[in-house]
Biopython code that builds the backbone (N, CA, C, O; Angstrom):
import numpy as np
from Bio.PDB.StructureBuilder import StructureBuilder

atoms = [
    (1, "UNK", "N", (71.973, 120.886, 36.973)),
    (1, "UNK", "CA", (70.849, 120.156, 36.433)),
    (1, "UNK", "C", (70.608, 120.632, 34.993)),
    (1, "UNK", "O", (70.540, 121.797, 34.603)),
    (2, "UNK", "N", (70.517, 119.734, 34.427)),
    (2, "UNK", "CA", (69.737, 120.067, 32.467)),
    (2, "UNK", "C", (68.953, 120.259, 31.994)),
    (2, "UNK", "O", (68.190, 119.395, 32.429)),
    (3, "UNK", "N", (68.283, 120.960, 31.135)),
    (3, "UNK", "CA", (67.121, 121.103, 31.189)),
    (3, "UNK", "C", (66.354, 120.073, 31.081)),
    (3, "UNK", "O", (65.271, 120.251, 31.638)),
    (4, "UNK", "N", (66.521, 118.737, 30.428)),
    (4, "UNK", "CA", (65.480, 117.892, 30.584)),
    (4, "UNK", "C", (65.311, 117.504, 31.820)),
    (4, "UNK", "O", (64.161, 117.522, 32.259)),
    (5, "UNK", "N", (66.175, 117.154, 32.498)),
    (5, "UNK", "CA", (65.997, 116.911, 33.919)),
    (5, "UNK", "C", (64.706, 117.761, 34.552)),
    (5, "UNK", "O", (63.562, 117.357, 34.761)),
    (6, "UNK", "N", (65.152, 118.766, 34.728)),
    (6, "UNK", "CA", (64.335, 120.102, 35.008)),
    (6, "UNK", "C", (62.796, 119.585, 34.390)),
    (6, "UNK", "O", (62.023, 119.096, 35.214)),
    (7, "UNK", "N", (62.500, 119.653, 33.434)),
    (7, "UNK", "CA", (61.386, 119.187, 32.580)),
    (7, "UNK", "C", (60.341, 117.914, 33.388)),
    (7, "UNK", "O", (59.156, 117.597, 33.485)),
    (8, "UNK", "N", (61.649, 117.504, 33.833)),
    (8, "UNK", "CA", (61.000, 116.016, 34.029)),
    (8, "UNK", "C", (60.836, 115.837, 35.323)),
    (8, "UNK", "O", (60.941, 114.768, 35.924)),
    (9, "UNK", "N", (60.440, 117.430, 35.995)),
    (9, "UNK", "CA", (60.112, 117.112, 37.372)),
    (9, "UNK", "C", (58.241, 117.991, 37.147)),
    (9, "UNK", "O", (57.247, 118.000, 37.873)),
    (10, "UNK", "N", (58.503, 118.516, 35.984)),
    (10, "UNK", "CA", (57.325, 118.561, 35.871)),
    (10, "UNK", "C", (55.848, 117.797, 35.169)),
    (10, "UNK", "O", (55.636, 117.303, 34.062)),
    (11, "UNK", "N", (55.086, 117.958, 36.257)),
    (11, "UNK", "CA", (53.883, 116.887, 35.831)),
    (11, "UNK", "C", (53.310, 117.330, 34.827)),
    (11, "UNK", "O", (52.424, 116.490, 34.668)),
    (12, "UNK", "N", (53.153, 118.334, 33.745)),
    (12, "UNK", "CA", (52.292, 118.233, 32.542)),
    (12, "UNK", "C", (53.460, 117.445, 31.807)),
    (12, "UNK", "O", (53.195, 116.391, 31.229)),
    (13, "UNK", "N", (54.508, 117.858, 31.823)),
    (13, "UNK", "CA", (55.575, 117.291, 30.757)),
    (13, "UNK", "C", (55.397, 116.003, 30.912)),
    (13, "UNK", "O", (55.398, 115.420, 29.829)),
    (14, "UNK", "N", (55.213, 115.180, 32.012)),
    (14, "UNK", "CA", (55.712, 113.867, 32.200)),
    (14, "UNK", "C", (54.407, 113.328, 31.876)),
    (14, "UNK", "O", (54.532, 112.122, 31.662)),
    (15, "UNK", "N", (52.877, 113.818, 31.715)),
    (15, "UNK", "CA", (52.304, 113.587, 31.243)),
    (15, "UNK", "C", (52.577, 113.351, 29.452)),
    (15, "UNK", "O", (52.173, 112.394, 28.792)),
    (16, "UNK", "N", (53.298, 114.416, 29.004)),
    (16, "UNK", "CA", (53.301, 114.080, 27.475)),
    (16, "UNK", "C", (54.315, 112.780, 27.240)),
    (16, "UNK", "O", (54.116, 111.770, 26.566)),
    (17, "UNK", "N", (55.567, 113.194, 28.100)),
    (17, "UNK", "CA", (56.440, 111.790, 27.815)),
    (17, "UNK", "C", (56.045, 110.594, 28.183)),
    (17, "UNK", "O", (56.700, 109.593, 27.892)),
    (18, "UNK", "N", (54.828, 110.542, 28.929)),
    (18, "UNK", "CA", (53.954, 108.908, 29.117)),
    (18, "UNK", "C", (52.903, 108.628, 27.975)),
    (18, "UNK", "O", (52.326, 107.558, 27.783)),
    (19, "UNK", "N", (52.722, 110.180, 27.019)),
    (19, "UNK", "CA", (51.672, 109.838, 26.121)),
    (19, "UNK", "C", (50.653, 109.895, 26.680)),
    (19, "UNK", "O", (49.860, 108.954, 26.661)),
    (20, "UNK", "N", (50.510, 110.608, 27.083)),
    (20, "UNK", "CA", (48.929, 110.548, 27.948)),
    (20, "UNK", "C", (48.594, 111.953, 27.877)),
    (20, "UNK", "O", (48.805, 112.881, 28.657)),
    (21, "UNK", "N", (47.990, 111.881, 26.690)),
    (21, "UNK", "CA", (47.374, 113.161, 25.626)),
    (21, "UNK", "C", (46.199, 113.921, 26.212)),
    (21, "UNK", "O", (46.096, 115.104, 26.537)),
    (22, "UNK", "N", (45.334, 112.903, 26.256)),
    (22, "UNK", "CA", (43.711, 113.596, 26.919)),
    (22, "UNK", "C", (43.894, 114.109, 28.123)),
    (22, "UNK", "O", (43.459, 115.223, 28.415)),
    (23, "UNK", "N", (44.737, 113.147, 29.180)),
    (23, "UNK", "CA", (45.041, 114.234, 30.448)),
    (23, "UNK", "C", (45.811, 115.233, 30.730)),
    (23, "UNK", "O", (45.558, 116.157, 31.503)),
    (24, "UNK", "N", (47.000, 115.020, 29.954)),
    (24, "UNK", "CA", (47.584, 116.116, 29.205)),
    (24, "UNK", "C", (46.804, 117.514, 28.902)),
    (24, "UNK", "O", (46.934, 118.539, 29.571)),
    (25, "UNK", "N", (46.023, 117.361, 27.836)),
    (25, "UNK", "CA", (45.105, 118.627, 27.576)),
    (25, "UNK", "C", (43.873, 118.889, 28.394)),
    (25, "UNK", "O", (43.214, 119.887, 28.104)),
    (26, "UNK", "N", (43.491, 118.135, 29.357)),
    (26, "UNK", "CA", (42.738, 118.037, 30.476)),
    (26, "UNK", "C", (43.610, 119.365, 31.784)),
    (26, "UNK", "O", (43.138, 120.350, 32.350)),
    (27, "UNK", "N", (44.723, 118.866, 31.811)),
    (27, "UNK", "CA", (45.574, 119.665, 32.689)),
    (27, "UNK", "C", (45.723, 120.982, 32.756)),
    (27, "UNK", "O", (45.513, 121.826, 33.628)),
    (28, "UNK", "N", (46.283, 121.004, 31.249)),
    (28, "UNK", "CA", (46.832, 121.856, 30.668)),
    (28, "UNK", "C", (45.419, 123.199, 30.608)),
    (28, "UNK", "O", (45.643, 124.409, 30.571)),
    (29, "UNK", "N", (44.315, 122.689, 30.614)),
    (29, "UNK", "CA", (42.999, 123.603, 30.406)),
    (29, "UNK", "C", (42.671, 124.450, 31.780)),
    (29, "UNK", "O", (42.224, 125.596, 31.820)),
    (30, "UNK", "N", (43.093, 123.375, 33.196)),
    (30, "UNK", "CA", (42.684, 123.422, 34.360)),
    (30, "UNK", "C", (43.753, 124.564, 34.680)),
    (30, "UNK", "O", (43.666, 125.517, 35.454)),
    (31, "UNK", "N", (44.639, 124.223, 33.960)),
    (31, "UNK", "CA", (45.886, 125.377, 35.068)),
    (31, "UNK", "C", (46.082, 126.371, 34.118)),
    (31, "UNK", "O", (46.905, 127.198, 34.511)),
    (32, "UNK", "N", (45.727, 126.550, 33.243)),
    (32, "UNK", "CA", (45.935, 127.759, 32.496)),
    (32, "UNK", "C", (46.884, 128.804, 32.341)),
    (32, "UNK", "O", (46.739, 130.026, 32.338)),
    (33, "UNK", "N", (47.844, 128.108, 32.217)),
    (33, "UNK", "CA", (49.439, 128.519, 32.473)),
    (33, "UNK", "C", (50.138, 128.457, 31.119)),
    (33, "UNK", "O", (49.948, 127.540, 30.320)),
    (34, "UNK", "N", (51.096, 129.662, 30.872)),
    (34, "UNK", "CA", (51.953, 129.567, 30.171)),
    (34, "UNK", "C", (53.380, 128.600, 29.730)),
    (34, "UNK", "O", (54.468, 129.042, 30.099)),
    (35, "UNK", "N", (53.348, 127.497, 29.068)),
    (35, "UNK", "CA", (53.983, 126.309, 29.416)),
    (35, "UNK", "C", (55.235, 126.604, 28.681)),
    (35, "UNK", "O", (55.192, 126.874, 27.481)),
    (36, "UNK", "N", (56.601, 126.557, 29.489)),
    (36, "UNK", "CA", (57.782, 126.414, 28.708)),
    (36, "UNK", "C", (58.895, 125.164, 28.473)),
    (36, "UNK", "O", (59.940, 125.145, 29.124)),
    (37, "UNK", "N", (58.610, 124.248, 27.600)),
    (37, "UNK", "CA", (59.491, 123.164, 27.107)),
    (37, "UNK", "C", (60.403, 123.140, 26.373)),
    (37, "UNK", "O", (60.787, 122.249, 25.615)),
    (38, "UNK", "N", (61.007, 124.699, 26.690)),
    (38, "UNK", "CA", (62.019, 124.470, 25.631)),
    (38, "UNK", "C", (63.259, 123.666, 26.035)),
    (38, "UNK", "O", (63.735, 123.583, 27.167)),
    (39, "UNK", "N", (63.740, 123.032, 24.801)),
    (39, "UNK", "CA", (64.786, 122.335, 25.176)),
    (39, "UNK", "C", (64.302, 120.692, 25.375)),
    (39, "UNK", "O", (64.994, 119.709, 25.636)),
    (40, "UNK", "N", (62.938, 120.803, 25.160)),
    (40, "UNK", "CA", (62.349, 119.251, 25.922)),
    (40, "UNK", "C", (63.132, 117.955, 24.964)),
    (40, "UNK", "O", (63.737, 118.365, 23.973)),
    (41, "UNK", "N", (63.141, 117.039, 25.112)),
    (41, "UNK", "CA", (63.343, 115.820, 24.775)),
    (41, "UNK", "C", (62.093, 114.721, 24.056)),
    (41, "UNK", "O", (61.476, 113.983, 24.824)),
    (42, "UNK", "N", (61.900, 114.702, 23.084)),
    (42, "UNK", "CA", (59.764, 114.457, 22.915)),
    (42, "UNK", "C", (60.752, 113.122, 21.422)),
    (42, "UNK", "O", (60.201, 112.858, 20.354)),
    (43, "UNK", "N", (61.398, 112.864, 21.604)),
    (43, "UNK", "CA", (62.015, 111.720, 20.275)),
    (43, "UNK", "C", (61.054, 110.954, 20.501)),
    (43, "UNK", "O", (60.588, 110.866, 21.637)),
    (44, "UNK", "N", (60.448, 110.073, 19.208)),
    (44, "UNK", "CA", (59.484, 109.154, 19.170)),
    (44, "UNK", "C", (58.420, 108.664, 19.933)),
    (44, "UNK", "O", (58.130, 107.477, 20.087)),
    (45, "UNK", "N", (57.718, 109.876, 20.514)),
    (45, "UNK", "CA", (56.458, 110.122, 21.036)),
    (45, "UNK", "C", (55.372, 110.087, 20.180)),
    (45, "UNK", "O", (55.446, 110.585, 19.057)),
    (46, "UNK", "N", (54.118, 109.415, 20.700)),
    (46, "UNK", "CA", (52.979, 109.525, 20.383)),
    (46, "UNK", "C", (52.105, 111.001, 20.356)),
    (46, "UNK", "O", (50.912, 110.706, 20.278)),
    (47, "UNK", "N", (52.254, 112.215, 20.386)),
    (47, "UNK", "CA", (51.676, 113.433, 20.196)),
    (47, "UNK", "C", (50.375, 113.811, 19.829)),
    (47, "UNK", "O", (49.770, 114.796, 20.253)),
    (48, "UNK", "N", (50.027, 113.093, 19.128)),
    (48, "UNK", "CA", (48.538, 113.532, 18.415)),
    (48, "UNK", "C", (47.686, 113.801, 19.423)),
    (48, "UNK", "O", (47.563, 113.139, 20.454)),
    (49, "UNK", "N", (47.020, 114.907, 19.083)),
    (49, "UNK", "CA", (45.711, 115.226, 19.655)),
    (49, "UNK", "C", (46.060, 116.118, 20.934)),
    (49, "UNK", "O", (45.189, 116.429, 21.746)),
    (50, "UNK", "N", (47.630, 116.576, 21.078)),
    (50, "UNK", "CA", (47.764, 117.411, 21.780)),
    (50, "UNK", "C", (47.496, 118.352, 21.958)),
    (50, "UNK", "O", (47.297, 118.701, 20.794)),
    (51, "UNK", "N", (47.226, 119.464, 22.718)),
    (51, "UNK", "CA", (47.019, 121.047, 22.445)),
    (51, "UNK", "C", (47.892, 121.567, 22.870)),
    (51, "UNK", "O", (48.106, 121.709, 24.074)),
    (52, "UNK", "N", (48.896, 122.140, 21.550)),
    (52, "UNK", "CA", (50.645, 122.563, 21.448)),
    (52, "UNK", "C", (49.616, 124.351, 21.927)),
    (52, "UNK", "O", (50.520, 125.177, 22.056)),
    (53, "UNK", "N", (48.453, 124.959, 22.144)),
    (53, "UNK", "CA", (48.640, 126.542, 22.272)),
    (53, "UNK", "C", (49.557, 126.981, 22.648)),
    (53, "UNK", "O", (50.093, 126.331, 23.545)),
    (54, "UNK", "N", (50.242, 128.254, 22.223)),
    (54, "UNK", "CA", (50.967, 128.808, 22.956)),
    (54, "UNK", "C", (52.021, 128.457, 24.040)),
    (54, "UNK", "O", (52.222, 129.096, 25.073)),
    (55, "UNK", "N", (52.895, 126.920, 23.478)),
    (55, "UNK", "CA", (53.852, 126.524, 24.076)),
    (55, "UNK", "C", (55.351, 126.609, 23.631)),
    (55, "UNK", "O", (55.675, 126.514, 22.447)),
    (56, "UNK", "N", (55.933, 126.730, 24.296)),
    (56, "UNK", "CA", (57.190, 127.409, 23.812)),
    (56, "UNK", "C", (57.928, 126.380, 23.641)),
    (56, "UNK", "O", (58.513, 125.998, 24.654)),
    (57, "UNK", "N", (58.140, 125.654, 22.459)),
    (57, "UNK", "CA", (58.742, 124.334, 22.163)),
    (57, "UNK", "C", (60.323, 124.815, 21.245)),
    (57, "UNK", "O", (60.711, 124.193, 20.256)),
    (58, "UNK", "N", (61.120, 126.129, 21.887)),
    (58, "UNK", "CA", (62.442, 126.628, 21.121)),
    (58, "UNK", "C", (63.451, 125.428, 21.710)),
    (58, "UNK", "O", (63.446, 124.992, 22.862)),
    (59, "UNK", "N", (64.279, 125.031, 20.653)),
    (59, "UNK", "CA", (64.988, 124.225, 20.601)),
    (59, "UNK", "C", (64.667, 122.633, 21.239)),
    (59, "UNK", "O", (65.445, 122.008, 21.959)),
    (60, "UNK", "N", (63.260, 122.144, 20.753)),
    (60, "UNK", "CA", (62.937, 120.845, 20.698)),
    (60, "UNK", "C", (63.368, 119.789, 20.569)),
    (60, "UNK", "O", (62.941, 119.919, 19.422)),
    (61, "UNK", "N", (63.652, 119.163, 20.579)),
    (61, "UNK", "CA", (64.075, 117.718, 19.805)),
    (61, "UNK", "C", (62.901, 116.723, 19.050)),
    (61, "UNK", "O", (62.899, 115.811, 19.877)),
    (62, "UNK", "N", (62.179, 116.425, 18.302)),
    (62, "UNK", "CA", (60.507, 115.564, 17.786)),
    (62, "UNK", "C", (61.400, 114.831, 16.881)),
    (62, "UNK", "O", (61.044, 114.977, 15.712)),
    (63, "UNK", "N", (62.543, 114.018, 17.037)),
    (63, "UNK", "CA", (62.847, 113.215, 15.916)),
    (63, "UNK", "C", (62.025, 111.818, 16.365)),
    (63, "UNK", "O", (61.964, 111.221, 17.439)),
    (64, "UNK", "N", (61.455, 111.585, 15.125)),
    (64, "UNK", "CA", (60.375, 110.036, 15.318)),
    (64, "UNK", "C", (59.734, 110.637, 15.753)),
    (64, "UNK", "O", (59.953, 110.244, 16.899)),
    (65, "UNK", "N", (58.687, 111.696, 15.925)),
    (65, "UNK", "CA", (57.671, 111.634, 16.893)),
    (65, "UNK", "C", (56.542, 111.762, 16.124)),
    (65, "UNK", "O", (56.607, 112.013, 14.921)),
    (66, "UNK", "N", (55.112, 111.554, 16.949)),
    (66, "UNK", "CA", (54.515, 111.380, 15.476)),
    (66, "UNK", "C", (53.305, 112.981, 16.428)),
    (66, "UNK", "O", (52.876, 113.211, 17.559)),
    (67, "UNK", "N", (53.252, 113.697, 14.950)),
    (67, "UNK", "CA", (53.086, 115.133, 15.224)),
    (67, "UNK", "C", (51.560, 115.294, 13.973)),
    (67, "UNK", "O", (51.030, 116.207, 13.340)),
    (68, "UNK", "N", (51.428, 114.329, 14.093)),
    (68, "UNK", "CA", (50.012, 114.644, 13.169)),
    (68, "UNK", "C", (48.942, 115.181, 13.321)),
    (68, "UNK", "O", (48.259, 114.579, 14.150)),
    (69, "UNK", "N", (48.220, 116.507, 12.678)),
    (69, "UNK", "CA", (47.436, 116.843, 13.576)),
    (69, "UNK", "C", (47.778, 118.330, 13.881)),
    (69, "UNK", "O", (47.444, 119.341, 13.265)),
    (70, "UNK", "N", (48.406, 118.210, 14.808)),
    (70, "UNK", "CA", (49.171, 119.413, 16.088)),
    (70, "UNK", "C", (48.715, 120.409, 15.404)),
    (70, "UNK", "O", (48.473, 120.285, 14.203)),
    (71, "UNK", "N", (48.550, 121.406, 15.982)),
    (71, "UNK", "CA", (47.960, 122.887, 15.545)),
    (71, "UNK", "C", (49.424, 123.709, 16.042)),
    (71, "UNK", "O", (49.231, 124.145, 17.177)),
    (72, "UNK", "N", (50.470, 123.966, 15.670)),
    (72, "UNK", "CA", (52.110, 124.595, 16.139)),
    (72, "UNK", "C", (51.576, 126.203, 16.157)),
    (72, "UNK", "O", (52.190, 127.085, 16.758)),
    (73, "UNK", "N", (50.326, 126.432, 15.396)),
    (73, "UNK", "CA", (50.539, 127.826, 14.748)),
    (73, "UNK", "C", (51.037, 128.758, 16.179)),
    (73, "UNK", "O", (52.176, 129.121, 15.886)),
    (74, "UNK", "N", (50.862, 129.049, 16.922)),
    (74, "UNK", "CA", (50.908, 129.746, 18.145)),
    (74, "UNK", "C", (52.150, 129.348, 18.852)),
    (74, "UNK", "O", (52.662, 129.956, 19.792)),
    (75, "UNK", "N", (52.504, 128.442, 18.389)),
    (75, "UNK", "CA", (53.870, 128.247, 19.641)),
    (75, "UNK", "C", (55.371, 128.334, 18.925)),
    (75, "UNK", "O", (55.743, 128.199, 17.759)),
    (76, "UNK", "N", (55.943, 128.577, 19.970)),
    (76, "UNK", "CA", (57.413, 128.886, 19.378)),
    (76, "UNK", "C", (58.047, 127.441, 19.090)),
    (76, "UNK", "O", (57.891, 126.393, 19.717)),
    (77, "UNK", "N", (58.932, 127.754, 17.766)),
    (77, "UNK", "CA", (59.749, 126.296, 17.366)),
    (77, "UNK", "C", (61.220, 126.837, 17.099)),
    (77, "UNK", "O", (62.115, 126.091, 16.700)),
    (78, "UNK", "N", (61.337, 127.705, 17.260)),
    (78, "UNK", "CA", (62.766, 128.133, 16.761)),
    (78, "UNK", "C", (63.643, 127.075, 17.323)),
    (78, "UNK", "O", (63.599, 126.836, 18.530)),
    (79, "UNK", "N", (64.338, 126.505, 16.627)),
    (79, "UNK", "CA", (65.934, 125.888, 16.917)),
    (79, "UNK", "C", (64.998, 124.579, 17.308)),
    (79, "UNK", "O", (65.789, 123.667, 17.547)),
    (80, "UNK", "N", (63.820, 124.174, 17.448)),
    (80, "UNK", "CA", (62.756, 122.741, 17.040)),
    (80, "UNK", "C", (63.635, 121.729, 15.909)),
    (80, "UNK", "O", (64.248, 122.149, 14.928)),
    (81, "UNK", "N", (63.542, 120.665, 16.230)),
    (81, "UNK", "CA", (64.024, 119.611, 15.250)),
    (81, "UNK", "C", (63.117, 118.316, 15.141)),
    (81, "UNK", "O", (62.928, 117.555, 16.090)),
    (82, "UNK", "N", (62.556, 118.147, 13.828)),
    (82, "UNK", "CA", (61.467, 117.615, 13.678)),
    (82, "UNK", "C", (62.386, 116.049, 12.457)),
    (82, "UNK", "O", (61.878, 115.614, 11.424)),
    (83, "UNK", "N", (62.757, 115.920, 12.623)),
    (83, "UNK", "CA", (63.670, 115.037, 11.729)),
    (83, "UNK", "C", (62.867, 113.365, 11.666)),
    (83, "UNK", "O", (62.834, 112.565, 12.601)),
    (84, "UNK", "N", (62.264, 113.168, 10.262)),
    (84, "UNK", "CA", (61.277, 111.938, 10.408)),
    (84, "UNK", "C", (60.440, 111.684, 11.279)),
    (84, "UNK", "O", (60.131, 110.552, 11.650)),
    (85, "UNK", "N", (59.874, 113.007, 11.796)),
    (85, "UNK", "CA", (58.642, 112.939, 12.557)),
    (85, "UNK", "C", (57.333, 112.381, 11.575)),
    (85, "UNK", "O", (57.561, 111.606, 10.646)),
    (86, "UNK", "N", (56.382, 112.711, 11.787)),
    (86, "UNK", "CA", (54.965, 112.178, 10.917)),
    (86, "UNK", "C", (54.238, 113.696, 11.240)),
    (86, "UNK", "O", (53.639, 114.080, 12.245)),
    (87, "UNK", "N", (54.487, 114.248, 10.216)),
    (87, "UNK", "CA", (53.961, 115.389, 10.572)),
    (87, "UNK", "C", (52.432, 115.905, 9.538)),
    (87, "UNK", "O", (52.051, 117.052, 9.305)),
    (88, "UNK", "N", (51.963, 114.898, 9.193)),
    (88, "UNK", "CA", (50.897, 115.141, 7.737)),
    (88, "UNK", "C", (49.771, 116.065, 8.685)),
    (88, "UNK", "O", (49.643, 115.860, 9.892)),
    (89, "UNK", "N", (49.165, 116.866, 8.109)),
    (89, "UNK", "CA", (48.407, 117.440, 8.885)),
    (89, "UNK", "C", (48.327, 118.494, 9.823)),
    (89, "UNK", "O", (47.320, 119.079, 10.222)),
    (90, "UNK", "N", (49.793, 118.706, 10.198)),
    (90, "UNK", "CA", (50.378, 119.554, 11.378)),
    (90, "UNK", "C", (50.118, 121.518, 10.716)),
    (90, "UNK", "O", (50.020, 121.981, 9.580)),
    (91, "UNK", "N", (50.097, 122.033, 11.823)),
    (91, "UNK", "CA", (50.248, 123.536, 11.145)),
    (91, "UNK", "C", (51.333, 124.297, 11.700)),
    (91, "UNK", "O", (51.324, 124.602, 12.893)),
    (92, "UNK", "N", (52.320, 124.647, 10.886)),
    (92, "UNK", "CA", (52.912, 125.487, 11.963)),
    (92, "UNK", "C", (52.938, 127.188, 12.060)),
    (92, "UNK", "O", (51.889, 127.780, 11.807)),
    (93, "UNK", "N", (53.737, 127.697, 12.303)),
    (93, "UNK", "CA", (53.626, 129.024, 12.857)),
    (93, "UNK", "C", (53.785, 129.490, 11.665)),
    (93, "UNK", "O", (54.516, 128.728, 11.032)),
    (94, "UNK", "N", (53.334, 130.681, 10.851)),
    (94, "UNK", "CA", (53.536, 131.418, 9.769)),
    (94, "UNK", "C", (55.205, 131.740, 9.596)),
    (94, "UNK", "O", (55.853, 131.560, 8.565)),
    (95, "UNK", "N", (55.851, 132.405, 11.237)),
    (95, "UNK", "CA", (57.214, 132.665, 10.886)),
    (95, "UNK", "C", (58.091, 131.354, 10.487)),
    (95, "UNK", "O", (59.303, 131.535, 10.370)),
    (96, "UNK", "N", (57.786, 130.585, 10.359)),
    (96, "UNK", "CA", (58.176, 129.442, 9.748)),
    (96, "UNK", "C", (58.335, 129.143, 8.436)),
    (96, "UNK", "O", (57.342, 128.827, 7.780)),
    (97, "UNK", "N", (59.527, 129.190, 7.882)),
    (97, "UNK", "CA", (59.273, 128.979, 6.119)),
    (97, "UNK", "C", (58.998, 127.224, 5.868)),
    (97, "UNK", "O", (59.045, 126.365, 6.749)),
    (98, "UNK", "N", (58.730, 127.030, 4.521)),
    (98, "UNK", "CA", (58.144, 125.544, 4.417)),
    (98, "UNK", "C", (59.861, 125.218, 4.060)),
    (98, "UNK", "O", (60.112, 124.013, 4.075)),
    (99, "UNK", "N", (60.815, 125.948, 3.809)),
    (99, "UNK", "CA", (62.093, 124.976, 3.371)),
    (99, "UNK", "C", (62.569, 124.748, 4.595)),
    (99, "UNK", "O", (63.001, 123.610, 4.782)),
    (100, "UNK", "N", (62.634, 125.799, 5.829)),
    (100, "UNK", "CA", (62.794, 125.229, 7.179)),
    (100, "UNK", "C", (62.362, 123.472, 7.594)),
    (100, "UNK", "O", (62.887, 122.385, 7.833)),
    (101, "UNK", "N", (61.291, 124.013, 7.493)),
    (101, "UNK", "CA", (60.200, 122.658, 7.797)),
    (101, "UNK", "C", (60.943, 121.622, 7.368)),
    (101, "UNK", "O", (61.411, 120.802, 8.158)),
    (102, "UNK", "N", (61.161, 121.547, 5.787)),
    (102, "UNK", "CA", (61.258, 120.081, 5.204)),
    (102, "UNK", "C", (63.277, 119.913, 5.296)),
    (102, "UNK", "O", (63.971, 118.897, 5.333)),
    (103, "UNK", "N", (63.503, 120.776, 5.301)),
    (103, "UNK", "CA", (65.020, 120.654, 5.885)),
    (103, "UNK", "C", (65.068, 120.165, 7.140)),
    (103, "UNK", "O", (65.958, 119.329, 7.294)),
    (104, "UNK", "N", (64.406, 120.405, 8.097)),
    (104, "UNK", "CA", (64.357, 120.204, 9.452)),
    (104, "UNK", "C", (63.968, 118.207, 9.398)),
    (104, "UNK", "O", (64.395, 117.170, 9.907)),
    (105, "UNK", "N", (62.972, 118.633, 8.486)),
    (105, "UNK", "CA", (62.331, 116.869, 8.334)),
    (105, "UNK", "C", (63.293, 116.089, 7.987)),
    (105, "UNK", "O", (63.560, 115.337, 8.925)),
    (106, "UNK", "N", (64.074, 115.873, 6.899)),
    (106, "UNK", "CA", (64.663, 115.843, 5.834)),
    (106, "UNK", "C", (65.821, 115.866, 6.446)),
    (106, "UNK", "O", (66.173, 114.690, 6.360)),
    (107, "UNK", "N", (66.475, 116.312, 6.892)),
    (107, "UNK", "CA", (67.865, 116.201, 7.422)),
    (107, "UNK", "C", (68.288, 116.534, 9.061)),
    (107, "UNK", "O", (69.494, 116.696, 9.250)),
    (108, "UNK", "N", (67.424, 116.642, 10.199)),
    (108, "UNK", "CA", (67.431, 117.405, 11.301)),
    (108, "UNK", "C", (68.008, 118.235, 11.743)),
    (108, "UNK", "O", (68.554, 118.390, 12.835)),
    (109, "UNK", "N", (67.854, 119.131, 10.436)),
    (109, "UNK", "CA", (68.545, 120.446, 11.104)),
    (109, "UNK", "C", (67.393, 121.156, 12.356)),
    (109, "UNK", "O", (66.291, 120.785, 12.760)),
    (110, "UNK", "N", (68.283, 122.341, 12.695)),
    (110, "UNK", "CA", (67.315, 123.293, 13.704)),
    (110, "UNK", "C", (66.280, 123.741, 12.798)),
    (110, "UNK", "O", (66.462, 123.353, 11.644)),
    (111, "UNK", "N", (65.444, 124.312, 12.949)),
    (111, "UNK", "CA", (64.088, 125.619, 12.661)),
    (111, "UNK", "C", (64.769, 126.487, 12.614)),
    (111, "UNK", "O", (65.777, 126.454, 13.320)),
    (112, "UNK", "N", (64.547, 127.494, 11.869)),
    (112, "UNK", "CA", (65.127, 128.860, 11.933)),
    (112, "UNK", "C", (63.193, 129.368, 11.659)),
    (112, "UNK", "O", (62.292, 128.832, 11.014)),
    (113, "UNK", "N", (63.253, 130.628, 12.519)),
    (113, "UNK", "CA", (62.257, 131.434, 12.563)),
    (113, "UNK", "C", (62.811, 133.136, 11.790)),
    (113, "UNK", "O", (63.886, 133.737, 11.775)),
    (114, "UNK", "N", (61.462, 133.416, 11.241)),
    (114, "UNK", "CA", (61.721, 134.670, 10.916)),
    (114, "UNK", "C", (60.761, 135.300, 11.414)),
    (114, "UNK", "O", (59.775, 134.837, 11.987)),
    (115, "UNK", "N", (61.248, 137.252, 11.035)),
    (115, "UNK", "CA", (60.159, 138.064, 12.234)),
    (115, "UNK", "C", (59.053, 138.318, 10.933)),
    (115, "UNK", "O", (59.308, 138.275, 9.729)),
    (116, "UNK", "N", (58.069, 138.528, 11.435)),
    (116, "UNK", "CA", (56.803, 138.988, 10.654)),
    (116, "UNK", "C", (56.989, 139.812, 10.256)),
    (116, "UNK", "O", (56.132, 140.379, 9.580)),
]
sb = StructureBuilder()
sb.init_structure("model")
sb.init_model(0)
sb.init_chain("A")
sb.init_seg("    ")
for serial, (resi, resn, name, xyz) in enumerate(atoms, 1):
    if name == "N":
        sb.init_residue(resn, " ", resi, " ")
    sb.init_atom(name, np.array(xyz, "f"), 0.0, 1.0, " ", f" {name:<3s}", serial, name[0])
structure = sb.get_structure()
């Protein structure tokens, strides 16, 4: 099995891949769990208004997705690919350089993270 597969037996995830944000962060409040998506599949999703805390989004895929908003600072993006997402507004993690970012935008490469 792959990891998206895997992913997609879980109900917060399948909440985000239906776009269904408010119950999404409704959920996500109730179970108070450490959430790991890495590897997820999120291409041309609706995102906004999510609450990314402390989610482990290493090696992402967000091409097309629209990421406006998102508060990243807390969650992992390493090896994340954000390629023509809509990201105006977004914050991400400090270990994050801004040429990462716009390389990542800009051409979909991976994220590279650095240590503090």
């Amino acid at each position: 099995m792959n990891r998206q597969q895997e992913l997609l037996k879980d109900p917060l995830f399948m909440l985000l891949v239906d776009e269904n944000i408010s119950q999404f962060n409704a959920e996500k409040r109730k179970k108070n769990v450490a959430l790991d998506f890495s590897g997820a599949m999120l291409r041309g999703l609706d995102l906004r208004n999510m609450d990314a805390t402390n989610i482990n989004f290493t090696n992402a895929y967000f091409r097309g997705a629209d990421l406006r908003g998102i508060d990243f600072s807390t969650c992992q993006l390493g090896g994340a690919s954000i390629a023509g997402s809509k990201i105006s507004g977004a914050y991400f993690p400090k270990n994050l350089a801004p040429d990462e970012i716009r390389l990542s935008y800009d051409l979909g490469t991976r994220m590279r993270t650095v240590d503090d």
